[in-house]
N, C-alpha and C positions, 0 to 999 in steps of 0.2 A: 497462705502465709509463706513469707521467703524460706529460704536454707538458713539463712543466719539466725531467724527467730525462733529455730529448732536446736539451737544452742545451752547445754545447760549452764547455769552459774556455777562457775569455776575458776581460779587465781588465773590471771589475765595472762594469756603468750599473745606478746605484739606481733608477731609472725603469723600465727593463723589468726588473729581477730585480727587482720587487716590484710589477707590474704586472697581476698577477694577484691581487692578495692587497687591491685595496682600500682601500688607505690612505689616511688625509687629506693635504691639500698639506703640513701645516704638521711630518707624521710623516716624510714624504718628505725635506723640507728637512733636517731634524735631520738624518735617515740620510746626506744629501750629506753634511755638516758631518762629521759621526762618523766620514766614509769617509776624510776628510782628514787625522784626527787617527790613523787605522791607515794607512795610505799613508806617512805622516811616521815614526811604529812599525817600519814593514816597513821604513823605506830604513835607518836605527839599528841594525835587526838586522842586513842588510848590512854595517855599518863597524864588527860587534862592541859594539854601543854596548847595554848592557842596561838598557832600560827598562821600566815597567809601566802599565799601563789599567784604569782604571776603567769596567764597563759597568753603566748602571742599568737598565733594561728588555728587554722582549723582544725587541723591533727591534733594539736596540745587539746585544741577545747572538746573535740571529740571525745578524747581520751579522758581526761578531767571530769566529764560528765558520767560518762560511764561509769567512774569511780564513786562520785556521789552518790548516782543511782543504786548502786551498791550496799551504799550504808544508808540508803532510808527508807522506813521503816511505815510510817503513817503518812506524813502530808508531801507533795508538791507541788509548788506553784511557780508559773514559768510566763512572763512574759517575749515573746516572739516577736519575729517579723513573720514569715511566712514558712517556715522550712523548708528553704528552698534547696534542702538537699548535700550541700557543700558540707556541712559538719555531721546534721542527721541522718545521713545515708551510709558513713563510712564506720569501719570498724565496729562495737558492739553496742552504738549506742541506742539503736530500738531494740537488742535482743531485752537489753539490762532493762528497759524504759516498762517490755512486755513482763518481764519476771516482777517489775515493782506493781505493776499492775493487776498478774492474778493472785499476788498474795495479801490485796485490798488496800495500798497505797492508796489516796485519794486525790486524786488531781486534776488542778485548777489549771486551763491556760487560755490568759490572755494575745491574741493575734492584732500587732500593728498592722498588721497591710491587709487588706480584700481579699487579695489574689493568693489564698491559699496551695500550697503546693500539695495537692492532695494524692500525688504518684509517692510524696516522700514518704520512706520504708517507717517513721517516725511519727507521722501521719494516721500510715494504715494501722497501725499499733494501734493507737488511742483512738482512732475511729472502729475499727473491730472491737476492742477491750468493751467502748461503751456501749455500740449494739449487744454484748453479750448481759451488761447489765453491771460491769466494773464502773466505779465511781470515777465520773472523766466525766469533766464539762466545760464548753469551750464558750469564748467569748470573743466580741468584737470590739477593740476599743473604738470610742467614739473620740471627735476631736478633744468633748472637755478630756475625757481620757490623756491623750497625749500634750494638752496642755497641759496635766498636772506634771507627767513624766518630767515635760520641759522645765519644770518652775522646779522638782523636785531633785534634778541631776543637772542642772545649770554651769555647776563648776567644772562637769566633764562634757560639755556643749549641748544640753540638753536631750541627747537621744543614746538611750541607757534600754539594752537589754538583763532582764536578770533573773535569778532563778533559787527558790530556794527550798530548802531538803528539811525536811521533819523541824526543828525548832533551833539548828545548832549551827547549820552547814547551808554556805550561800554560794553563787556564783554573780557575777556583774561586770557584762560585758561593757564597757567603758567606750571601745571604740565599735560597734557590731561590723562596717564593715572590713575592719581588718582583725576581729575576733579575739584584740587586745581586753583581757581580762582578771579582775580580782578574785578570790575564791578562796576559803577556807574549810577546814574539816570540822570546825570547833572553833567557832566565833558565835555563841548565842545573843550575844549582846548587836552587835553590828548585823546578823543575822534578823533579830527582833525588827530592827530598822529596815530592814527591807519588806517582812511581812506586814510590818504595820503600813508601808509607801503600796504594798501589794493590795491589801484593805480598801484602802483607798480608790484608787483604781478602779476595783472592781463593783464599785458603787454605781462607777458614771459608763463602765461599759456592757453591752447588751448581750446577753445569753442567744447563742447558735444551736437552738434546739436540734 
């Protein structure tokens, strides 16, 4: 397993959790900036206050995930394209993905595309996790599969990645390939909406034993 998955859960430095990954100063800065604006998120969700985030790139959605991962608890369900690496390689987001996973998080994830990326560090997580016996089960959507996505996210041109965290906290990537995204810490309601679209789903698509 990598150096980054030897990580413990710890209050997030954008400097070493993307210290490896290269980044310019001025990508770094933003991430400080963006970390403030989920920090301010997270304390809201504390006081029951339901707000929502906007994330435009991969850094934001990197970072945004790993935050999630952070505060959940029991369930995930994540539908994908392939993780092809670009968000789930960089910064902590398979350390956080590995810690939700040995302390029995449960998670579901659906794969748009064939062509798994099975080099991504996000990947090897959830594929070691469930060799070892961690609750991880992966699926392949079928076309009805991504027919329903399309019928279900129509108003945002039907092709809708999304993801969501124990019963409260969602993500929905709106545009996937430019990784424009909605996301809350404390939306159970809007939340509900996505696990029940998530349900569904996974009726018509096939288990990757």
């Amino acid at each position: 397993m990598s150096e980054i998955l030897q990580l413990k859960e710890e209050e997030l430095n954008i400097k070493e959790l993307y210290s490896k990954d290269n980044l310019p100063q001025e990508v770094i800065s933003e991430l400080e900036s963006f970390q403030k604006t989920l920090n301010t998120s997270i304390e809201n969700s504390t006081k029951n206050v339901e707000d929502f985030l906007l994330n435009s790139n991969e850094y934001h959605a990197s970072l945004l995930l790993t935050e999630l991962l952070k505060k959940t608890e029991k369930q995930l369900n994540m539908v994908v394209g392939n993780f092809d690496g670009r968000v789930s390689n960089i910064g902590g987001y398979a350390n956080q993905l590995n810690i939700c996973l040995k302390k029995g998080v449960d998670a579901k994830i659906i794969f748009l595309n064939d062509n798994i990326n099975k080099e991504s560090k996000t990947y090897k997580v959830l594929s070691e996790n469930r060799q070892a016996g961690a609750k991880v089960k992966f699926y392949m959507a079928t076309q009805k599969t991504k027919e329903l996505i399309k019928e279900s996210f129509e108003k945002y041109g039907g092709n809708v990645h999304f993801s969501t965290f124990d019963s409260d906290k969602y993500r929905a990537e709106i545009v996937p390939e430019k990784y424009v995204a909605f996301a809350s810490f404390n939306a159970p309601l809007e939340t509900k909406k996505y696990i029940n679209i998530f349900d569904t789903l996974l009726k018509t698509s096939t288990e990757i034993k």
